[in-house]
C-alpha positions in Angstrom: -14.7 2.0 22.2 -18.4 2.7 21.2 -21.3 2.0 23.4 -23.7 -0.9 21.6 -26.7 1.3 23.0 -27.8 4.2 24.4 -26.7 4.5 28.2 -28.7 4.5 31.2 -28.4 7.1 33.8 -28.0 6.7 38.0 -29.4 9.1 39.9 -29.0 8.8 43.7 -29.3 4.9 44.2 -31.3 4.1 41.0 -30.9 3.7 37.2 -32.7 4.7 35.0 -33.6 4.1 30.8 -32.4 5.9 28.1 -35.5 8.6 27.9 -37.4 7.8 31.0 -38.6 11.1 33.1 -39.3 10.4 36.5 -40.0 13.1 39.8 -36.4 12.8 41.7 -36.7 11.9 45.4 -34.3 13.7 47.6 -34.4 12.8 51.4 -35.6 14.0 53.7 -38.3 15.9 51.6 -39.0 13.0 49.6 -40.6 13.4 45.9 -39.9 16.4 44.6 -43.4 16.8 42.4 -42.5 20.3 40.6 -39.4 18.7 39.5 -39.0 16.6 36.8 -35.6 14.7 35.8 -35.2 12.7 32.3 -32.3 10.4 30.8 -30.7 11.2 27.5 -27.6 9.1 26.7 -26.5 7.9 29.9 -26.5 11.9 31.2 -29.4 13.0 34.0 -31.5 16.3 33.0 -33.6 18.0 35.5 -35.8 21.2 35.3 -39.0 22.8 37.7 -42.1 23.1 36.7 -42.6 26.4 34.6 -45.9 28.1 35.8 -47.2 31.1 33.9 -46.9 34.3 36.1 -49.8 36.0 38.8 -51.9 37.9 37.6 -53.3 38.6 41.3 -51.8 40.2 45.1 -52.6 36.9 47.0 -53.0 33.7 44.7 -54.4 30.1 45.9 -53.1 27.0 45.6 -54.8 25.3 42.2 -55.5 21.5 41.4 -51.5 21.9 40.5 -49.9 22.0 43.9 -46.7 23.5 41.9 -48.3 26.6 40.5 -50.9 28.9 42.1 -53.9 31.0 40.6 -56.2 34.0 41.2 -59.2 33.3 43.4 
């Protein structure tokens, strides 16, 4: 039996569209910003933020709370 669309996917206690990307929420940290989770055919896909390497011994925190930078 086929499907008449593309699927939705459930992750934790919502669903979610066929290619929607949301930031998953995962108690008791809450939104996980560096982290982001998209639907493709009913099946959940997550990956973290990819930051380009330091350059620097002690980097700062940038606009991008995920990835830091060089003073």
């Amino acid at each position: 039996m086929q499907a008449d669309g593309p699927r939705a996917c459930r992750f934790g206690r919502r669903w979610y569209l066929n290619n929607e990307s949301w930031h998953p929420s995962v108690p008791p940290f809450g939104e996980m910003k560096c982290i982001l989770c998209w639907c493709v055919s009913g099946e959940t896909h997550c990956q973290r933020q990819e930051c380009p390497p330091s350059a620097c011994a002690s980097p700062a925190a940038r606009d991008n709370p995920c990835c830091a930078k060089c003073r």
